[in-house]
Every structure is written in structure tokens, then in C-alpha cells.
C-alpha positions in Angstrom: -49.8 40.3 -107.5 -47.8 41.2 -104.2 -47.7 44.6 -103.2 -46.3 46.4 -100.2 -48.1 49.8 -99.1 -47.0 52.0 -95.4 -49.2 50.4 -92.5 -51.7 53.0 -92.1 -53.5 50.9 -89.4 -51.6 49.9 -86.6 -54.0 48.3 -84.0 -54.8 46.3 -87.6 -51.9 44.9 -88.1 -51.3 44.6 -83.9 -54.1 42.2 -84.5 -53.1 40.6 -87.1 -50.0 40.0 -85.8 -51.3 38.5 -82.0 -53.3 36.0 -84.2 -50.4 34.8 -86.0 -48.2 34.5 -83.4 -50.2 33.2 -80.8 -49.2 29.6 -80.5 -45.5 30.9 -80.6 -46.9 33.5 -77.8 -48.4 30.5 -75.7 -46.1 27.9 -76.2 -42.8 30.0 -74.8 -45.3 32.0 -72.4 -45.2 35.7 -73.9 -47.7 37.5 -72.1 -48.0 40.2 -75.7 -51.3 42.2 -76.4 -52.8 44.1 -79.1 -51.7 47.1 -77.4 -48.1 46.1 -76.7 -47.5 44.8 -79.7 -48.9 48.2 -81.4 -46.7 50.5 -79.3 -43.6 48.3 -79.9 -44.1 48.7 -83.5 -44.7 52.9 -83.5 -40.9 53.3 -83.8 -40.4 50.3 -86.6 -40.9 51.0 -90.5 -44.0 49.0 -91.5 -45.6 47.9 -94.2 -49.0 45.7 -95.2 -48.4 42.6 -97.3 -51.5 42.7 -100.0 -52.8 40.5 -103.2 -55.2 41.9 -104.5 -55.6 44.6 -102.5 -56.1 42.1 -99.9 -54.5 42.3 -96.2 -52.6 39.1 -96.0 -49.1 39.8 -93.6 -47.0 42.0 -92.9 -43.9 42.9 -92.4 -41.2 45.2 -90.0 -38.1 46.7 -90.5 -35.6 49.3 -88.5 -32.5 50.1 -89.8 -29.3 51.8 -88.8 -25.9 53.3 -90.6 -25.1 49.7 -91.5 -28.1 47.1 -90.6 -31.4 46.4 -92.2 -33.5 44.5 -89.0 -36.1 42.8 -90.4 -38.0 42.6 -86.8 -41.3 40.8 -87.9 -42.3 39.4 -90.9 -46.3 37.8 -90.8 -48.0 35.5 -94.0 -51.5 34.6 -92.8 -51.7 31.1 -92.7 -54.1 30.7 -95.8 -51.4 32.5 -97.7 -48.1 30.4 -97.0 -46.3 28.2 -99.4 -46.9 30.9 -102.1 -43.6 32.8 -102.5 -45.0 35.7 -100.3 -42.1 34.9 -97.9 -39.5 35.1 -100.4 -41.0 38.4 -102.3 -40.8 40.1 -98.6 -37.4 39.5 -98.5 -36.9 40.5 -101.7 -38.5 43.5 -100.8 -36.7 44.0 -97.7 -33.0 43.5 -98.9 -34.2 46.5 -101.7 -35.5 48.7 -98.8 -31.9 47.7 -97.0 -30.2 48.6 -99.8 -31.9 52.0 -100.7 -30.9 52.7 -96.4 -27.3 51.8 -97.5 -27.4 49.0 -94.7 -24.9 46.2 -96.0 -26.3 43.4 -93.7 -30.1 41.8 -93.1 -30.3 40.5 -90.2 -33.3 39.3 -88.3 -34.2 36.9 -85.7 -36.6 33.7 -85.7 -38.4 31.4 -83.4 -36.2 28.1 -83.4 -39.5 26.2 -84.1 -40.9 28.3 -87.0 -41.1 26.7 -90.6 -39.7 30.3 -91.7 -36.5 29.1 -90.8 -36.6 26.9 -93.7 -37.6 29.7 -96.1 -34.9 31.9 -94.3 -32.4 29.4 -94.9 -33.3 29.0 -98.7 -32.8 32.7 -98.7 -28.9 32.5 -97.9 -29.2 33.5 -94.3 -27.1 31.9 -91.9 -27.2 31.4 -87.9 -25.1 34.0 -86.1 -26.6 32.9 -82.7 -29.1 31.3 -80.9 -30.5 31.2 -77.4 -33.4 28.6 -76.0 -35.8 30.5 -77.8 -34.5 32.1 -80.9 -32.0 31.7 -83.8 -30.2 34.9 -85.0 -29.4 35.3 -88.5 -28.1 37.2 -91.3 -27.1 37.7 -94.7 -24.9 40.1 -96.7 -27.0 42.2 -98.8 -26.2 41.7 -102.9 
């Protein structure tokens, strides 16, 4: 079972985060620690991914008077291809509709397998620059 409880640990999930993300970090040089990544995340609503009560991604929102961001969503790798993906999003278009934010939006490296999952989920490109899509999708 999937369950979504308030980060209590930051540095933890900083961590957790940097190790996920590092081959994304080296590939399109982002020079991102620990630290910055835990005092970039202070102002962002976050939440541990668990199953079982076990630590296994995580997942970042902000919102606004009409925008859910979903700034960083993390499945360990051991985790992946389970529907985790698709129950945080699930989760997050609840949360964007409880903030009375019409729109999800979020943004995703252009080489990530999430963009599959992301597409599945009904979001479409807005953007793109050499690193990044943008998308979004109306919340139901």
C-alpha cells in the first residue's frame, strides 16, 4: 500500500533525492548538493512516498491562486514500473484540487522515462528548452 505522509526529514530526502538524480545532475553538469537541494526545497510542500512504511520517493509541490507545480517527483529505482508514479499523480492532482489550482503543471528532463508515464497521464508539452520539457494538464 502507497501512502504519502509530510517530509519530516529534509536532509533525508535531499539525499535521497541527489542519489536519484545524479546521472541527470552529471550528464547536463548541475553542480547540486545535499545542502542546496535541501534549502531549495524549505519553501516547497513535501511529502515521503512509503510502502510499507518504507521510504521509497518522494514527491514536491508549490502551488498558487491557480497552479499546482509539481517541482520533483523521486521513485527509487527498485520501486519503478509499479504504479507509484501514477498514484503520485493521483495524489498530486487531489492536493491541486483541494488548493483550488485548475492546472498541474510540472517540468521534466527531456531524457527521463517519466516522460512516458507523464504522457500516459494526459499531460501535454507546453515548452521545451535543450534540457527540459514543460508540461501540463487540466485538473478533472
Amino acid at each position: 500500500m502507497v501512502t504519502f505522509e509530510p517530509a519530516k526529514d529534509l536532509a533525508k530526502v535531499a539525499h535521497f533525492t541527489l542519489s536519484n538524480m545524479r546521472t541527470y545532475y552529471e550528464q547536463y553538469s548541475v553542480d547540486w548538493d545535499e545542502e542546496q537541494i535541501e534549502k531549495m526545497t524549505q519553501e516547497l510542500v513535501n511529502y515521503d512516498i512509503l510502502v510499507q512504511g518504507i521510504l521509497v520517493g518522494v514527491m514536491r509541490l508549490s502551488f498558487d491562486t491557480e497552479e499546482c507545480w509539481l517541482r520533483d517527483l523521486q521513485v527509487d529505482q527498485s520501486y519503478q514500473n509499479q504504479g507509484i508514479g501514477s498514484i503520485a499523480l493521483a495524489e498530486a492532482e487531489r492536493l491541486a484540487r483541494e488548493h483550488c489550482a485548475g492546472t498541474l503543471k510540472l517540468r521534466v528532463f527531456k531524457n527521463s522515462p517519466a516522460v512516458h508515464l507523464y504522457k500516459r497521464q494526459g499531460f501535454g508539452l507546453t515548452s521545451e528548452d535543450e534540457r527540459f520539457y514543460y508540461m501540463s494538464r487540466t485538473v478533472s
